[in-house]
VEXKENU-665587 format. One record per residue (C-alpha): residue in three letters; chain; x, y, z. Coordinates in steps of 0.2 Angstrom, whole numbers. Each point is the difference from the previous one (the first is absolute). Layout:
<vexlums>
("ala", "A", (X, Y, Z))
...
</vexlums>
This chain:
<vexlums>
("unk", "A", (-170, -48, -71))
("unk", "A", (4, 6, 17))
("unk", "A", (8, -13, 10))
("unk", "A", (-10, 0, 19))
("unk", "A", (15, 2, 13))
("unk", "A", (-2, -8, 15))
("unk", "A", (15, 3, 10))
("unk", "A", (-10, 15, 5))
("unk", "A", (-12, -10, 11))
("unk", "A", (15, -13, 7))
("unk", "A", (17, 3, -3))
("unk", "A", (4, -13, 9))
("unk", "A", (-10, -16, -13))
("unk", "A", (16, -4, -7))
("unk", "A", (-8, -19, -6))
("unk", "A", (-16, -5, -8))
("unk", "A", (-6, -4, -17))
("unk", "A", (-3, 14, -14))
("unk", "A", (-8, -2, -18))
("unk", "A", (8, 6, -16))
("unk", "A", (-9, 11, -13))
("unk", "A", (17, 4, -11))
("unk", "A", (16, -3, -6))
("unk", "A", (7, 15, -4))
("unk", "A", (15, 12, -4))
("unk", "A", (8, 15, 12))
("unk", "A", (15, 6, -7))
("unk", "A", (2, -15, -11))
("unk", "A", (3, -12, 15))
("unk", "A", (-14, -13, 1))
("unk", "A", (-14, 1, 12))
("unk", "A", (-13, -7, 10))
("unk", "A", (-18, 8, 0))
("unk", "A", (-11, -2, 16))
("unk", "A", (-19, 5, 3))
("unk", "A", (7, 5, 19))
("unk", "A", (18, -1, 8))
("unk", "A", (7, 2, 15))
("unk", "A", (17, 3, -7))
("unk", "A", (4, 19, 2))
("unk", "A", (7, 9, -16))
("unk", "A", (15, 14, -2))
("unk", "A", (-6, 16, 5))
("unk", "A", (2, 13, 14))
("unk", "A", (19, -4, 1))
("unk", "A", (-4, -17, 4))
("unk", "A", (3, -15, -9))
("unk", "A", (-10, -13, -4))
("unk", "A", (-2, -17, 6))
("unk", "A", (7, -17, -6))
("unk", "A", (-4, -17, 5))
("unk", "A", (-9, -11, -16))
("unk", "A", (-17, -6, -8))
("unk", "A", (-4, -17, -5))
("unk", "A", (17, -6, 2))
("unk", "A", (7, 17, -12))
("unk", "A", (11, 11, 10))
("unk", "A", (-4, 17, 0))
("unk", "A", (16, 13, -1))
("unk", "A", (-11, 16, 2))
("unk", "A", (-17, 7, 0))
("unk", "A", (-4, 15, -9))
("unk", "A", (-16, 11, -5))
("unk", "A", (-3, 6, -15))
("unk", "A", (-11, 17, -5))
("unk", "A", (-16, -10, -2))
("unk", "A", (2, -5, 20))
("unk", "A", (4, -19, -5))
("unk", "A", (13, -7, 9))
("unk", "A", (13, -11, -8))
("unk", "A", (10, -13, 8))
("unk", "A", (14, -4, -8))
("unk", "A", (7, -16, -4))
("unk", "A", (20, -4, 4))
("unk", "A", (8, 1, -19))
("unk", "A", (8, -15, 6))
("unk", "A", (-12, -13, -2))
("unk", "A", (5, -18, -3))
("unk", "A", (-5, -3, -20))
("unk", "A", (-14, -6, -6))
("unk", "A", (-7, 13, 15))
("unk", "A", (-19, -4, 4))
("unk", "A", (-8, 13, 6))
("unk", "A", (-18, 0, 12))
("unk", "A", (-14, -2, -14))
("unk", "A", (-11, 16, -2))
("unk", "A", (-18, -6, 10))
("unk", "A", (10, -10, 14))
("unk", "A", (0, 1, 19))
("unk", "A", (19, 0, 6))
("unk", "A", (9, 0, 14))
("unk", "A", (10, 15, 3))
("unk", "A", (13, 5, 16))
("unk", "A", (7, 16, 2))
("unk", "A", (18, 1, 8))
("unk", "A", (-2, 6, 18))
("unk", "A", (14, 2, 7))
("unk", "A", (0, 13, -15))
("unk", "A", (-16, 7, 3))
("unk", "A", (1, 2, 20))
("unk", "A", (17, 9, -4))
("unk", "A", (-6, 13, -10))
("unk", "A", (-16, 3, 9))
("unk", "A", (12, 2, 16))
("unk", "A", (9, 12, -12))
("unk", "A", (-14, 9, -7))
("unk", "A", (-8, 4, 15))
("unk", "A", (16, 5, 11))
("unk", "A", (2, 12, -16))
("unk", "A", (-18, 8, 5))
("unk", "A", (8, 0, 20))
("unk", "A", (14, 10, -7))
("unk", "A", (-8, 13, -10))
("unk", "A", (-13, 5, 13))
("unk", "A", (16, 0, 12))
("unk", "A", (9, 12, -10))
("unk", "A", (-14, 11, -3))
("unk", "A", (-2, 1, 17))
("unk", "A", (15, 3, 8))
("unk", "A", (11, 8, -14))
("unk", "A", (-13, 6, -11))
("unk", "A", (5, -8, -14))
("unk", "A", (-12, -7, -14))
("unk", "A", (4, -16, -9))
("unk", "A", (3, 6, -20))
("unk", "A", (3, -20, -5))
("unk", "A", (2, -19, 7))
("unk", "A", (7, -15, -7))
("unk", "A", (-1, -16, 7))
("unk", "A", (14, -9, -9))
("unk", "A", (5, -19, -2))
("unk", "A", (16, 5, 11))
("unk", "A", (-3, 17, 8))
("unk", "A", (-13, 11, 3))
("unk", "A", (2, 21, 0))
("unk", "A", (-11, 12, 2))
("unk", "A", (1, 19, -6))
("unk", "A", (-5, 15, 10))
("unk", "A", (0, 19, -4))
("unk", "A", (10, 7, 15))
("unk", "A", (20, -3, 0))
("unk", "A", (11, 2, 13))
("unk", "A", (-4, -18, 9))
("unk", "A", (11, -13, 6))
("unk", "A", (-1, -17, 8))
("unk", "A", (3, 8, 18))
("unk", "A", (-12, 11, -2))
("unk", "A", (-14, -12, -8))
("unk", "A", (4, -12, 18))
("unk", "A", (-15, 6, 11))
("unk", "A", (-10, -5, -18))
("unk", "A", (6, -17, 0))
("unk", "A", (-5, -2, 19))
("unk", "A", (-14, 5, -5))
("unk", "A", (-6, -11, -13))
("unk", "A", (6, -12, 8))
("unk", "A", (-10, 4, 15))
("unk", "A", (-15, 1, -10))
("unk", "A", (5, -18, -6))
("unk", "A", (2, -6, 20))
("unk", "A", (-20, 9, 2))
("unk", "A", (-9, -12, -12))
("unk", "A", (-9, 12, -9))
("unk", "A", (-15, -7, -9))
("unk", "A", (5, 3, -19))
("unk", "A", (-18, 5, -9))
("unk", "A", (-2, -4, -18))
("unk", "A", (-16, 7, -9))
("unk", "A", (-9, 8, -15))
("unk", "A", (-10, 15, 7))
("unk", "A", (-15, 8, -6))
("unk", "A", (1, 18, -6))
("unk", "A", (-7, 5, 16))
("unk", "A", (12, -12, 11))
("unk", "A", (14, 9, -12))
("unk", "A", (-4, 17, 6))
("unk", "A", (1, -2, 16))
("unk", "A", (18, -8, 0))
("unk", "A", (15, 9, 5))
("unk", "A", (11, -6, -14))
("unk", "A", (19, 2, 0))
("unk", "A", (0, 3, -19))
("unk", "A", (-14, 4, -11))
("unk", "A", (-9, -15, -9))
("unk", "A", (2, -5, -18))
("unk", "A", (-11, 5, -14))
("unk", "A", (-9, -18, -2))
("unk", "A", (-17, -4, 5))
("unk", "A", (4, -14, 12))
("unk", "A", (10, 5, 16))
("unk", "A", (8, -10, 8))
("unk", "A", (8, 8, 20))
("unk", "A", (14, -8, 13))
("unk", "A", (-3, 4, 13))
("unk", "A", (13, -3, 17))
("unk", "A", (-13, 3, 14))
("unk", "A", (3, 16, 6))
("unk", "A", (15, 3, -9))
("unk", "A", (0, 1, -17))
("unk", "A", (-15, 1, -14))
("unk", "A", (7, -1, -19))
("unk", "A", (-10, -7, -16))
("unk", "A", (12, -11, -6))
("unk", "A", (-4, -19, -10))
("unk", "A", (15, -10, 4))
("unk", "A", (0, -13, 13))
("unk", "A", (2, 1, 19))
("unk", "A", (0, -7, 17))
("unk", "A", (-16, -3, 10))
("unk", "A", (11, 7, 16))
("unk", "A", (14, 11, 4))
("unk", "A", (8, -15, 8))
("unk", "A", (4, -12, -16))
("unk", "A", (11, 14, -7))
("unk", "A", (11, -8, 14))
("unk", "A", (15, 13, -2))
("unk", "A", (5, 17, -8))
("unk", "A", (18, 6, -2))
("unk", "A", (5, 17, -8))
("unk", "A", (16, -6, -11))
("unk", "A", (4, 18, -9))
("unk", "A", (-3, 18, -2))
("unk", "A", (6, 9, -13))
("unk", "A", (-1, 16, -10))
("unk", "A", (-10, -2, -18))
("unk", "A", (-7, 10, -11))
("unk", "A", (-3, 14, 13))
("unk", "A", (-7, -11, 13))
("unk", "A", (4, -14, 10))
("unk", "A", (1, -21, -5))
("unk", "A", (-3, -11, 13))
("unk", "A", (5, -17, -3))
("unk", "A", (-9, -14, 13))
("unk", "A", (-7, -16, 4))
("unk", "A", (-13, -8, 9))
("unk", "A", (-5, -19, 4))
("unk", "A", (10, -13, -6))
("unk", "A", (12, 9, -11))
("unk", "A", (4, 12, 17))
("unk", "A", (4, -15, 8))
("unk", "A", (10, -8, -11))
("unk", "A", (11, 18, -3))
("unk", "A", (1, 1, 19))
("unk", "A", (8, -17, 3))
("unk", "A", (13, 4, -18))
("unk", "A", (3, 18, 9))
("unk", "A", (3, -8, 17))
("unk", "A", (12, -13, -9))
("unk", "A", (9, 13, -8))
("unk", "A", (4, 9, 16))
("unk", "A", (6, -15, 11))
("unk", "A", (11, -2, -16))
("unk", "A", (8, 16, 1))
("unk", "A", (0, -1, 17))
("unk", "A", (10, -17, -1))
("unk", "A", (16, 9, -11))
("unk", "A", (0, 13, 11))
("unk", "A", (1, -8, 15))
("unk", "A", (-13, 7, 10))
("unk", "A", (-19, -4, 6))
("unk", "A", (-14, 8, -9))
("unk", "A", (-4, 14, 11))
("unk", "A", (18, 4, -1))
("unk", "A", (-1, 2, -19))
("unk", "A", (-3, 20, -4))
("unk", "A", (14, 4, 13))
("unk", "A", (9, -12, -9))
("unk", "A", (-4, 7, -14))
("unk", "A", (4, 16, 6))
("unk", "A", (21, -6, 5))
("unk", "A", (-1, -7, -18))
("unk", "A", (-4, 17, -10))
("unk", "A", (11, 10, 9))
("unk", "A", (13, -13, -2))
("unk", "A", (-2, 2, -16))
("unk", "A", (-2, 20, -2))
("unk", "A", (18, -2, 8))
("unk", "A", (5, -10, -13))
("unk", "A", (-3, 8, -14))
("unk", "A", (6, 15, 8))
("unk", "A", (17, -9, 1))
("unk", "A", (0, -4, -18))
("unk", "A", (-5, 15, -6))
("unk", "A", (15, 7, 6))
("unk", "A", (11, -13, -5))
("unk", "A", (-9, 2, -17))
("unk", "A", (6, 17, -2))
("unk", "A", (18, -4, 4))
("unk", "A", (1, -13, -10))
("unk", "A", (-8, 11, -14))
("unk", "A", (12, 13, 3))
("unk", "A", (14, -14, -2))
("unk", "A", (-6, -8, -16))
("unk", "A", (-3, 19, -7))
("unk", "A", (19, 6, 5))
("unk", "A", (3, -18, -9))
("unk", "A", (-8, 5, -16))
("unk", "A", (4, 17, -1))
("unk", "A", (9, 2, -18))
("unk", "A", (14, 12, -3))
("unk", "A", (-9, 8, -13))
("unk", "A", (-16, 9, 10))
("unk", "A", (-11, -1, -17))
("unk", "A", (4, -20, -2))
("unk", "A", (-14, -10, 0))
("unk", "A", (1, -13, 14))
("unk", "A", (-6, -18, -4))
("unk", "A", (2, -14, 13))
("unk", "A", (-5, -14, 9))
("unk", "A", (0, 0, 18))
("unk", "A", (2, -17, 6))
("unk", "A", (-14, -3, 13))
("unk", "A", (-11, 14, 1))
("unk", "A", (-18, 1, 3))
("unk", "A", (-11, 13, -8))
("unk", "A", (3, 14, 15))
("unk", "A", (19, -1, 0))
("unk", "A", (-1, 2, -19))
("unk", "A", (-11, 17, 2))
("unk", "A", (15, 6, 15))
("unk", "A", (15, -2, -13))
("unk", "A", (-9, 6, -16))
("unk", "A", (-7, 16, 12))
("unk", "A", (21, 3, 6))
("unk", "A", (5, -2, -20))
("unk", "A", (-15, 9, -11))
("unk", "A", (9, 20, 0))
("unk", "A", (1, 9, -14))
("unk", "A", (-3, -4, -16))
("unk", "A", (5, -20, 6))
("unk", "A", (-11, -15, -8))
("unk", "A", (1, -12, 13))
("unk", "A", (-4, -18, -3))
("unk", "A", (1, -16, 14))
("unk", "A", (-5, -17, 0))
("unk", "A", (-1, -13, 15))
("unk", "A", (-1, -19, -4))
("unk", "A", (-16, -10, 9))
("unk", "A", (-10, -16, -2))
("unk", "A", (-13, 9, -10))
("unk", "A", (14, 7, -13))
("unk", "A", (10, 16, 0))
("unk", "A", (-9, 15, 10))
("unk", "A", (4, 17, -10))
("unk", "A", (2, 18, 5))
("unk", "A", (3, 13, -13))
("unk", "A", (-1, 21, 6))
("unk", "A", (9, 16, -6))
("unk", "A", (7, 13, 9))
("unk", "A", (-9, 15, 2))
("unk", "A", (7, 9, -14))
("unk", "A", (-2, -14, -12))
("unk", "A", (-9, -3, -16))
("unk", "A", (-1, -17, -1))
("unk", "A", (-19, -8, 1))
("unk", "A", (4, -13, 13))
("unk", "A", (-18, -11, -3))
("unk", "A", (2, 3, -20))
("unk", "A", (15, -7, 3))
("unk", "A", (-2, -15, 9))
("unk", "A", (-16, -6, -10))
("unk", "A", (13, -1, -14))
("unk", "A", (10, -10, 10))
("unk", "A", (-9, -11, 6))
("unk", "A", (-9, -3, -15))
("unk", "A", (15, -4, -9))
("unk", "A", (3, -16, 13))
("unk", "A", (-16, -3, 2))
("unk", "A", (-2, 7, 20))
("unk", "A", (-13, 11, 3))
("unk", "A", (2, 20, 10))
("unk", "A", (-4, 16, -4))
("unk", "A", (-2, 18, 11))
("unk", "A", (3, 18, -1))
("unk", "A", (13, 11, -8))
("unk", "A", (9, 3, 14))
("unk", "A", (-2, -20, 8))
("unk", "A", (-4, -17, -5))
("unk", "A", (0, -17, 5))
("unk", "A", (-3, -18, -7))
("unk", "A", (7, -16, 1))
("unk", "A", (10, -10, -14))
("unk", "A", (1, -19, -4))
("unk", "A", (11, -8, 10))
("unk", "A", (20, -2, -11))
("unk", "A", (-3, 15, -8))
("unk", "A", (16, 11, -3))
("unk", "A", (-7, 15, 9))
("unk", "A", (14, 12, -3))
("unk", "A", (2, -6, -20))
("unk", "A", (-21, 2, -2))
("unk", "A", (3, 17, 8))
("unk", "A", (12, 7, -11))
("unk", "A", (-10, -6, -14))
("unk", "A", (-13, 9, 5))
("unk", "A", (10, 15, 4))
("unk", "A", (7, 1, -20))
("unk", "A", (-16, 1, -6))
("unk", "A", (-9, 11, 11))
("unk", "A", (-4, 18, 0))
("unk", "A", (-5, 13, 15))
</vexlums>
């Protein structure tokens, strides 16, 4: 059977009473079978509703291929569960606050699309309408945040006119005569959104009656995929919730750094080149000290191997003494103690024959650390205790070039 969908007429019935035909399966979660619903099922991007039926709670809605639509029962049902019976006129409630937010979203995705078309000339490839974000994917790239900002006035312009929001099936006349935004699907029903004077699309999810519910719409990212742009935003509820956790997040970094929030990007500004300076400064005194520890390890024989540990050292002042001590034909092996184990560095010089990676996998094997790399470099990290210049030389007896 196909199940009559009536959020088409009113997608604002969230209560009344419904009659169930079915218990059935989707995805072998149990269901609930309706002659008519108002609940709206995943497609489109969108997801479907909850709310319950009869006193079960309903997780998800889905339709299947046969147009029936399923609403699933919560798997976590108190035992014995007793479902509506088949025949019987229930209550049913949908969850609203649910439902308003993704209409909000839904139609605020429509907004965006048209926007983009027509000022940037960009053509939506993909939306989703997600539990915790909503993107959508358009074909041209090259677009950021500041430059989407006249879009986002403008939505939310569109959302201060209180548009009418029309939601109909047209006839195949009607059809032809509609500038629509995308080309209809191949079905023999079709149903059109259209924002007066704005934006006609066929679409089947569930929207606002005028431009004023969505409320609010806020551009959150803009970045490269795939070719094209992914914009991330919000609209309704959810824009209004991420505004205040945005806002909260800047009077708290404006707090630590001691200034008011329309200080904070110049004081963001003194921060990063205070901090450009700095590693500047360390840099340098990197390099001295790498040139200190190299003169320190330097072994009388040029074609000794070196194994050490440097007391101390991060990852970067490794790479400056190895760089200082890897000539010739000289293996080079170092090793800094930390609270994750023992960091590793093995290279060669550039005349040697030793396969550094090779190498250290053998290592690092044989202690049970982890590390591997290239002939000429490697790096890993060893359990913490290990006799790093005894699992070396080890290794050393037993390898070849």
């Amino acid at each position: 059977m196909t199940t009559r969908r009536l959020h088409y007429d009113d997608p604002l019935m969230l209560r009344g009473e419904a009659e169930v035909v079915a218990h059935g399966t989707f995805d072998g979660q149990p269901s609930l079978v309706l002659e008519e619903t108002y609940f709206y099922p995943e497609s489109g991007g969108q997801l479907g509703d909850r709310g319950s039926i009869g006193g079960a709670a309903i997780d998800d809605v889905r339709l299947d291929r046969d147009g029936q639509v399923h609403h699933l029962i919560r798997g976590d049902l108190p035992e014995p569960a007793r479902l509506p019976e088949v025949g019987s006129v229930v209550p049913f409630a949908i969850d609203g606050p649910r439902r308003r937010e993704f209409m909000a979203l839904h139609t605020a995705q429509h907004c965006l699309s048209r926007a983009l078309l027509d000022a940037h000339d960009a053509v939506t490839v993909s939306s989703r309408l997600g539990s915790s974000g909503c993107t959508l994917d358009v074909d041209r790239s090259g677009l950021d945040l500041r430059g989407l900002a006249e879009t986002e006035d403008r939505i939310n312009a569109l959302i201060d006119e209180d548009r009418p929001v029309h939601q109909f099936f047209p006839t195949d006349q009607e059809l032809a005569t509609l500038s629509l935004r995308k080309p209809p699907p191949r079905t023999d029903r079709i149903r059109v959104v259209d924002v007066e004077g704005f934006d006609v699309t066929p679409c089947g999810g569930t929207h606002v009656t005028h431009t004023s519910q969505i409320g609010l719409f806020y551009l959150r990212s803009a970045e490269r995929h795939k070719g094209g742009t992914r914009i991330t935003f919000d609209a309704g509820p959810r824009a209004r919730r991420q505004l205040l956790e945005d806002r909260s997040a800047v009077l708290e970094i404006a707090a630590r750094l001691k200034c008011a929030p329309e200080e904070l990007r110049d004081a963001v500004d003194r921060q990063a080149a205070r901090l450009a300076a700095a590693r500047t400064s360390i840099g340098a005194l990197r390099a001295a000290l790498g040139d200190l520890w190299a003169a320190r390890l330097t072994p009388a024989d040029g074609a000794a191997p070196v194994i050490a540990t440097v007391p101390n050292a991060d990852p970067e002042l490794l790479e400056a003494i190895a760089s200082r001590l890897a000539c010739g034909t000289r293996f080079v092996a170092l090793a800094a103690e930390g609270p994750e184990g023992i960091a590793v560095l093995f290279t060669r010089g550039p005349d040697g024959e030793m396969h550094a990676g090779a190498l250290l996998k053998k290592v690092a094997a044989s202690v049970g650390g982890r590390g591997g790399g290239r002939p000429g470099h490697a790096r890993g990290r060893l359990p913490t205790g290990t006799d790093f210049k005894a699992a070396v030389e080890a290794g050393l007896q037993t390898a070849s070039p």
